[in-house]
C-alpha positions in Angstrom: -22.0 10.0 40.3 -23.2 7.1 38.7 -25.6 7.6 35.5 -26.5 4.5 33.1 -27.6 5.5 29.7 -28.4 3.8 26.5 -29.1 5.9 23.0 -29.8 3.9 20.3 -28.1 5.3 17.0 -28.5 2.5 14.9 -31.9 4.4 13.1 -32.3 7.6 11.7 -29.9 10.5 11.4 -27.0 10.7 13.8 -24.5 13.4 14.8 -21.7 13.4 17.4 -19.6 16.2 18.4 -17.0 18.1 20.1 -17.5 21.5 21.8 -14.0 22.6 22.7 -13.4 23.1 26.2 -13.4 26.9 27.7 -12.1 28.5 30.5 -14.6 27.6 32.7 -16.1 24.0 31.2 -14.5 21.3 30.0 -14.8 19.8 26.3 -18.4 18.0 25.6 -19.2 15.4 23.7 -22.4 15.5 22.4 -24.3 12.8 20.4 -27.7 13.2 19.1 -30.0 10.5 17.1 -33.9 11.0 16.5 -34.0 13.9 19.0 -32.3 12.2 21.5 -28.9 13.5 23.0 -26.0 12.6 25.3 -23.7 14.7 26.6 -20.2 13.8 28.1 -18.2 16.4 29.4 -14.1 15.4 29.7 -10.9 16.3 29.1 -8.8 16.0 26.2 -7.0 12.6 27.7 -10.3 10.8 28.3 -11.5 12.0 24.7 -8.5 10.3 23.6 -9.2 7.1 25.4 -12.9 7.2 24.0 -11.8 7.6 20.5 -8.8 5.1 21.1 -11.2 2.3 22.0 -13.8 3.0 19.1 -10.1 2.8 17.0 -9.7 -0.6 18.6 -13.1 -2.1 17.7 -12.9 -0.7 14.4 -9.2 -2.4 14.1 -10.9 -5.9 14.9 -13.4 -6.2 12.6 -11.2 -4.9 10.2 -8.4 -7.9 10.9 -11.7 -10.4 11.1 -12.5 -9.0 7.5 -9.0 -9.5 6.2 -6.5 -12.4 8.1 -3.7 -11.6 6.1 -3.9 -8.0 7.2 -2.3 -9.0 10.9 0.5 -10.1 9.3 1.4 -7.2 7.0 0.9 -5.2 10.3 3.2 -7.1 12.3 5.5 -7.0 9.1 5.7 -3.5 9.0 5.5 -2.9 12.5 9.3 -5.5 12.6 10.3 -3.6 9.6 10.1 -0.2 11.3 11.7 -1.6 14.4 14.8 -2.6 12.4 15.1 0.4 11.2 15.4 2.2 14.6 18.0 -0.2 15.8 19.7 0.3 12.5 
């Protein structure tokens, strides 16, 4: 099924969460703004993928904000490496 949906959350109050899953349903995410609401119903793994990419385009802006900050990353991240082939 295929469902297009926009919710603008950029005004007013917002509120997104996570009913657990149950024996019979799986988890739902639920966001709400200005008495709106969307509700996504999936499992743990696509959860994880959902919060994974909001991680990501968090990340960017982030690395945009601060150049130097790719380089620590990529420091620590050779650092650590090292270390396990140590």
């Amino acid at each position: 099924m295929k469902t297009d949906m926009t919710l603008d959350v950029t005004t007013g109050c917002f509120e997104a969460k996570v009913d657990p899953k149950t024996t019979y349903t799986p988890a739902y995410l639920k966001l709400t703004s200005a008495g709106s609401e969307i509700g996504i119903q999936a499992t743990d793994e696509q959860l994880e993928e959902i919060a994974y990419a909001i991680q990501l385009h968090l990340n960017r802006g982030r690395v945009h904000e601060f150049p130097d900050q790719q380089m620590i990353l990529n420091a620590e991240l050779h650092t650590a490496v090292e270390e396990r082939i140590a």
